[in-house]
C-alpha positions in Angstrom: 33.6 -13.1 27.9 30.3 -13.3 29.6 29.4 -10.1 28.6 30.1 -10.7 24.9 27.7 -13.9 25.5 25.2 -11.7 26.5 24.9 -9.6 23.9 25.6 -11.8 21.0 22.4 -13.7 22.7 20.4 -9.9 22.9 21.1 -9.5 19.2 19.9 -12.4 18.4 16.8 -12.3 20.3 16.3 -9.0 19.0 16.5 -10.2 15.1 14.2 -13.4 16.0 11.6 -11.4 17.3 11.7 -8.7 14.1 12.0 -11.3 11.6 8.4 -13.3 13.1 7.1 -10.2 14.1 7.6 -8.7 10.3 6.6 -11.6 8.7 3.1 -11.1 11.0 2.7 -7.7 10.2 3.1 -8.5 5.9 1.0 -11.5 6.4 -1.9 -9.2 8.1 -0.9 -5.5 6.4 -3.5 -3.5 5.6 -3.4 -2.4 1.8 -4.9 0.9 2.8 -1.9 2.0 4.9 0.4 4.7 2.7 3.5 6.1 3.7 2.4 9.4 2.4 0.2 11.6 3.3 -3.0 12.7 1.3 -3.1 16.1 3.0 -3.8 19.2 0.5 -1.0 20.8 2.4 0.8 21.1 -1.4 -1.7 23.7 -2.3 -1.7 25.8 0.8 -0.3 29.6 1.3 3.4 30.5 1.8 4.4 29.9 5.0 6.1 31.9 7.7 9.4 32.0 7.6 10.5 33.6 11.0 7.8 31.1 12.8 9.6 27.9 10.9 13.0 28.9 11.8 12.1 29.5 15.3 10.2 26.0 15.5 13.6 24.3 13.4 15.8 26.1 16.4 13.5 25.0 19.5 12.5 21.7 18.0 16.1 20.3 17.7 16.6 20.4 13.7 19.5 22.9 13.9 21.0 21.1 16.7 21.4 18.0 15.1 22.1 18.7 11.7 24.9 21.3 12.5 28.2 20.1 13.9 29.1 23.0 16.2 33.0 21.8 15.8 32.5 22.1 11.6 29.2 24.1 11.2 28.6 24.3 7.4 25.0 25.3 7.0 22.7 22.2 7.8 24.9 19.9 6.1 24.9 17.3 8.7 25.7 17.0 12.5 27.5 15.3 15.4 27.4 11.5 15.5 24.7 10.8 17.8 25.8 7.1 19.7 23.5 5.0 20.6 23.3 0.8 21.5 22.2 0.8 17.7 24.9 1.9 16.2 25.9 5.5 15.3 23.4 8.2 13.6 24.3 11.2 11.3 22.0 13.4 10.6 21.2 14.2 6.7 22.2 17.4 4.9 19.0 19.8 4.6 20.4 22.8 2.8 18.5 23.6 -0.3 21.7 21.2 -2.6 19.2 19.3 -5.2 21.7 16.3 -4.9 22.4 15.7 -1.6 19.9 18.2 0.3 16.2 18.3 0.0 16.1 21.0 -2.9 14.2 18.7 -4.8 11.8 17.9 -2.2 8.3 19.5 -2.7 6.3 20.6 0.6 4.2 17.3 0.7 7.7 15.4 0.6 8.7 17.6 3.3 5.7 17.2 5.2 5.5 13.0 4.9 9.4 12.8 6.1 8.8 15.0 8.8 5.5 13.4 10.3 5.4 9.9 8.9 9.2 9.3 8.9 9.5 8.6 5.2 11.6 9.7 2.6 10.3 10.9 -0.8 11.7 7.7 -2.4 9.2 5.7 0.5 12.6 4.9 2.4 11.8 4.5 6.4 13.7 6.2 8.6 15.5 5.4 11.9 13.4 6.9 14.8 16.6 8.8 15.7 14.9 11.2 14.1 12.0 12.0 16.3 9.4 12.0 13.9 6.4 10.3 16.0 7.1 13.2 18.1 6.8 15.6 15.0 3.7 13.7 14.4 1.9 16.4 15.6 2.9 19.4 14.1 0.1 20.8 12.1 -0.1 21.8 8.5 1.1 25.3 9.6 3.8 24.1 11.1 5.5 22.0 8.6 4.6 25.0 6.2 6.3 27.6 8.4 9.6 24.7 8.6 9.2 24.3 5.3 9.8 28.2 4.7 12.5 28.1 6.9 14.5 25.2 5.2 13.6 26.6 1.7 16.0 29.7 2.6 18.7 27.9 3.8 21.6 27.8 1.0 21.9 25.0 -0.8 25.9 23.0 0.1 26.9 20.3 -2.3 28.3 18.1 0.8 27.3 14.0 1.1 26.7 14.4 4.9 27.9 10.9 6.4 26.0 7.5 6.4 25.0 6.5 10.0 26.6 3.1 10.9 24.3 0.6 12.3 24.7 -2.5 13.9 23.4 -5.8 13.0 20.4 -6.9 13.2 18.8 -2.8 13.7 20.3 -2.3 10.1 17.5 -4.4 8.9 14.9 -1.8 7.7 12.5 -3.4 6.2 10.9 -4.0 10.1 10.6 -0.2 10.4 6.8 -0.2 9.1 6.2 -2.3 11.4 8.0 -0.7 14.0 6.0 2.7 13.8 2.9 1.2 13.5 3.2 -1.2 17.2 4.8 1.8 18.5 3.1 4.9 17.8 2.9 7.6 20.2 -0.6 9.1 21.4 0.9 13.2 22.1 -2.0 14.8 20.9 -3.4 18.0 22.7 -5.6 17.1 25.5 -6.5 20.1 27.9 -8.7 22.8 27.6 -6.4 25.5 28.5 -4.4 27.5 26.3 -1.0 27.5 28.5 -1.1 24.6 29.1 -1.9 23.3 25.3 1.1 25.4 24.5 3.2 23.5 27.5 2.3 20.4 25.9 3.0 21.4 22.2 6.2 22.3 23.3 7.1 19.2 25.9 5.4 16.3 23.8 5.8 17.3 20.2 8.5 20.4 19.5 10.9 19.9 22.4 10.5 16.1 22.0 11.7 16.0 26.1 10.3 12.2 26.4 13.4 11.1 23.5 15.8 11.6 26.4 13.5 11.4 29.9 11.7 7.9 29.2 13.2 4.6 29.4 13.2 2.5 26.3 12.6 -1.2 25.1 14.9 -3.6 23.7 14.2 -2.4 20.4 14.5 1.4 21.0 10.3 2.1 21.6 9.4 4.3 24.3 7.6 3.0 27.5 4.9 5.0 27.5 4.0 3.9 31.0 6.8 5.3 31.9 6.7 8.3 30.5 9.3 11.1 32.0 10.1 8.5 34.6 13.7 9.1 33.9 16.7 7.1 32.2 19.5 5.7 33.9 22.2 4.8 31.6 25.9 3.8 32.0 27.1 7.3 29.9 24.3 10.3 30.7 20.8 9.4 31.9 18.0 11.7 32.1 16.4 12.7 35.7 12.5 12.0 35.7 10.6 15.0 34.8 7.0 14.1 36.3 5.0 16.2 38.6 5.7 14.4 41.2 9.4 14.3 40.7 10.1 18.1 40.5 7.6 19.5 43.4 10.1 16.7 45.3 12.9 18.4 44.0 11.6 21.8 44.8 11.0 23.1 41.4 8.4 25.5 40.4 7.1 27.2 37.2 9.5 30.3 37.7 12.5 28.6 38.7 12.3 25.8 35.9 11.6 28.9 33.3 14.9 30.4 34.7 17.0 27.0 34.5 15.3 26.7 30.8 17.2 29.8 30.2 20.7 29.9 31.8 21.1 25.7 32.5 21.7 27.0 36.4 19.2 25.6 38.8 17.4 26.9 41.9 20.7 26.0 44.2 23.0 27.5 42.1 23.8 24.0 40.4 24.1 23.8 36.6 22.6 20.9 34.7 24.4 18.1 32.8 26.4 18.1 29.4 23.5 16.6 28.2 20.9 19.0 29.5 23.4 22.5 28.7 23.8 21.4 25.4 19.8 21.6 24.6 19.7 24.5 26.4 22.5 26.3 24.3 21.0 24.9 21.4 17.2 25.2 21.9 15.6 26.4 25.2 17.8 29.9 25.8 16.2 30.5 22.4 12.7 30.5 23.5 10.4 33.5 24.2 9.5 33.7 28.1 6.3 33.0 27.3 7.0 29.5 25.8 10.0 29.0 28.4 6.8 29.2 31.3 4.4 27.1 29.2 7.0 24.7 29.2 7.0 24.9 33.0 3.6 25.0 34.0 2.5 22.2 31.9 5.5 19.7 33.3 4.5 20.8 37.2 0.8 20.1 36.0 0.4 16.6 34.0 -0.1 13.6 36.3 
């Protein structure tokens, strides 16, 4: 009984402080903010198609919008669960009804990096897109590519079912905009810019390895410190955390690959499943990028 008091009380906390904080944030809004983008990336060359499908394998995209027990092409995915409710992701075969076959590139382009649809609908930061902030012009052409030759599949994929007061979404703006991420390149060296591309922005590693808010935002002073969670935390990732744990650049390339660590040990559920879906997919070169740049950020 307590426990039901509890969070009853949490949910309503959590709808009193979106409902003041939204009416702040429409009281103050700046007129100039647009969800979409004024990039010129419409009028741009053809992308790559091989690059875009191997950034929609190592970024997550196939992963969650393929259901390994029903896989039908990008139709949709396995419920993801979360204290929000429960998350299916959207069909993105080429289907003009219930894909994005009617979706031009700068569509494509604003859902992907801004989090909005081409009807200006915000979506749920289950899918990571202040993450996928950062992809540049060439990489949303390259996914766009990709996606363009996947066939289309006239399949509704299921609505996500979220709880009350998270199925508000008219706080979303607001949301982004207190907590947007700063994972923009910052180091000189190429390895280690690649790392970070593909720690902080493709591979996304900080959705799973940094502890959350109340409202689902990231603590970004906590970033890679680890989750711990009744049903599958993360482990920190830092630095400091895996030279503690014995890890170096080889031996995390290695585990990246085959899910087994330097002990023989395998990783997680959790951690196989993005490894069977993502990592084991990457060159060798990207696999050690990954590596170096975890065992070198502060």
């Amino acid at each position: 009984m307590f426990g039901w008091r509890v969070g009853a009380f949490l949910k309503l906390l959590s709808l009193i402080v979106i409902l003041i904080a939204t009416l702040l944030y429409y009281l103050s809004m700046n007129p100039s903010m647009s969800h979409r983008s004024d990039s010129v990336i419409a009028i741009q060359p053809q992308g790559d198609v091989a690059n875009g499908a191997y950034l929609a394998r190592i970024s997550g995209c196939i992963a969650c919008h393929t259901d390994t027990k029903n896989p039908s092409g990008l139709v949709s995915g396995a419920p993801l669960k979360s204290s929000f409710g429960v998350f299916y992701a959207p069909n993105l075969s080429a289907d003009k009804e219930w894909g994005i076959g009617n979706w031009s590139l700068a569509d494509f382009s604003t859902a992907v990096r801004e989090g909005v649809s081409p009807t200006g609908e915000h979506y749920y930061p289950a899918f990571p897109y202040e993450f996928f902030s950062n992809f540049s012009d060439q990489d949303i052409r390259d996914l766009w590519a990709a996606f363009q030759s996947v066939p289309a599949n006239a399949k509704r994929a299921q609505s996500s079912e979220i709880d009350f007061p998270y199925n508000l979404k008219f706080s979303l703006p607001l949301w982004k905009r207190l907590y947007q991420l700063d994972n923009s390149v910052n180091t000189d060296q190429l390895q280690l810019q690649r790392g970070q591309f593909l720690v902080e922005v493709a591979g996304h590693c900080a959705a799973c390895h940094t502890p959350r808010n109340i409202l689902g935002a990231l603590q970004q002073d906590q970033w890679l410190q680890g989750v711990i969670a009744n049903e599958g935390g993360a482990p920190p990732i830092t630095k400091e955390a895996l030279l503690l744990n014995g890890w170096d650049s080889a031996d995390l390339a290695y585990a990246f690959k085959t899910g087994i660590k330097p002990d023989g040990d395998v990783f997680g559920a959790k951690m196989q499943e993005i490894i069977e879906q993502g990592t084991q997919f990457m060159s060798e070169a990207d696999r050690l990028a990954m590596a170096d740049y975890l065992l070198e950020i502060e």
